[in-house]
N, C-alpha and C positions, 0 to 999 in steps of 0.2 A: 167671843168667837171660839167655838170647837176645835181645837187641836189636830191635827191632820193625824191618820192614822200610820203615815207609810207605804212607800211604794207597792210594797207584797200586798197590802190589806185588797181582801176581795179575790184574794188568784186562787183561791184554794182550787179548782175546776181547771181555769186556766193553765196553770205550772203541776197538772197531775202529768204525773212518769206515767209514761206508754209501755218503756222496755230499758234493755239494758244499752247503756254505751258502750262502745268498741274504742279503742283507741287510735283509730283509723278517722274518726268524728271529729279528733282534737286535732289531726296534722291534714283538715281538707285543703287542698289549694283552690284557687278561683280567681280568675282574668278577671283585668279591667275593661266595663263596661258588662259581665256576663248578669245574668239577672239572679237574683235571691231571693227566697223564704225566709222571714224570717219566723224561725220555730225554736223557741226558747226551753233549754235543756234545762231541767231545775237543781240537776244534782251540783251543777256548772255554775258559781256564783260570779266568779271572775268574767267582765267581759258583756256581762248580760245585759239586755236593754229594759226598757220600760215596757213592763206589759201590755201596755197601751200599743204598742206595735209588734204587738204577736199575730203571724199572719198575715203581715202586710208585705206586699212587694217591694224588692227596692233593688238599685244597682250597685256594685261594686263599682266605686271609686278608685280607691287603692288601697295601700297597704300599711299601717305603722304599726312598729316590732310586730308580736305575734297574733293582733286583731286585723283587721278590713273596717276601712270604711265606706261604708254605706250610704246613700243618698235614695231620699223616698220622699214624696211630698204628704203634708197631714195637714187639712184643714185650707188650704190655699197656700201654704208655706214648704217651701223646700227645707229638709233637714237631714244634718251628718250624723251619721253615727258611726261610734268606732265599738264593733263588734268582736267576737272572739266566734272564731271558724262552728265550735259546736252549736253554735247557735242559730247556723245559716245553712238550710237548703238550696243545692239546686234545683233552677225549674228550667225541665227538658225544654227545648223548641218545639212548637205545634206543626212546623212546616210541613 
């Protein structure tokens, strides 16, 4: 059986830097229940999820130390993730 590559292998497209970080990106706050992006910062290794849910929506659950977790469903399954703030967009309301 072939040896897995690693979670990065394949993101070169994926985890390309758009711009620069501010440090305003690392101290975002965000309520529980508000909705998120998840948009994975590459410079950011702490914190980071699997690129496999880059882009995907998901809710702020709560809070532990300096990440959020996150709740999004993938494939029929609901799943947690404990994120770190630069890696989470907000998404405005449509209303």
């Amino acid at each position: 059986m072939k040896g897995s590559k690693g979670k990065m292998h394949g993101t070169r497209r994926k985890l390309k830097k758009d711009g620069d970080v501010s440090p305003n990106d690392f101290l975002k706050e965000f309520e529980n229940g508000e909705k998120v992006q998840i948009n994975i910062e590459p410079s950011s290794h702490g914190g980071m999820p699997h690129p496999r849910f880059q882009g995907q929506i998901a809710e702020v659950e709560g809070k532990k130390g300096a990440s959020y977790r996150v709740k999004l469903a993938e494939g029929g399954k609901k799943k947690i993730l404990n994120v770190n703030p630069e890696h989470l967009k907000r998404i405005e309301n449509e209303d």
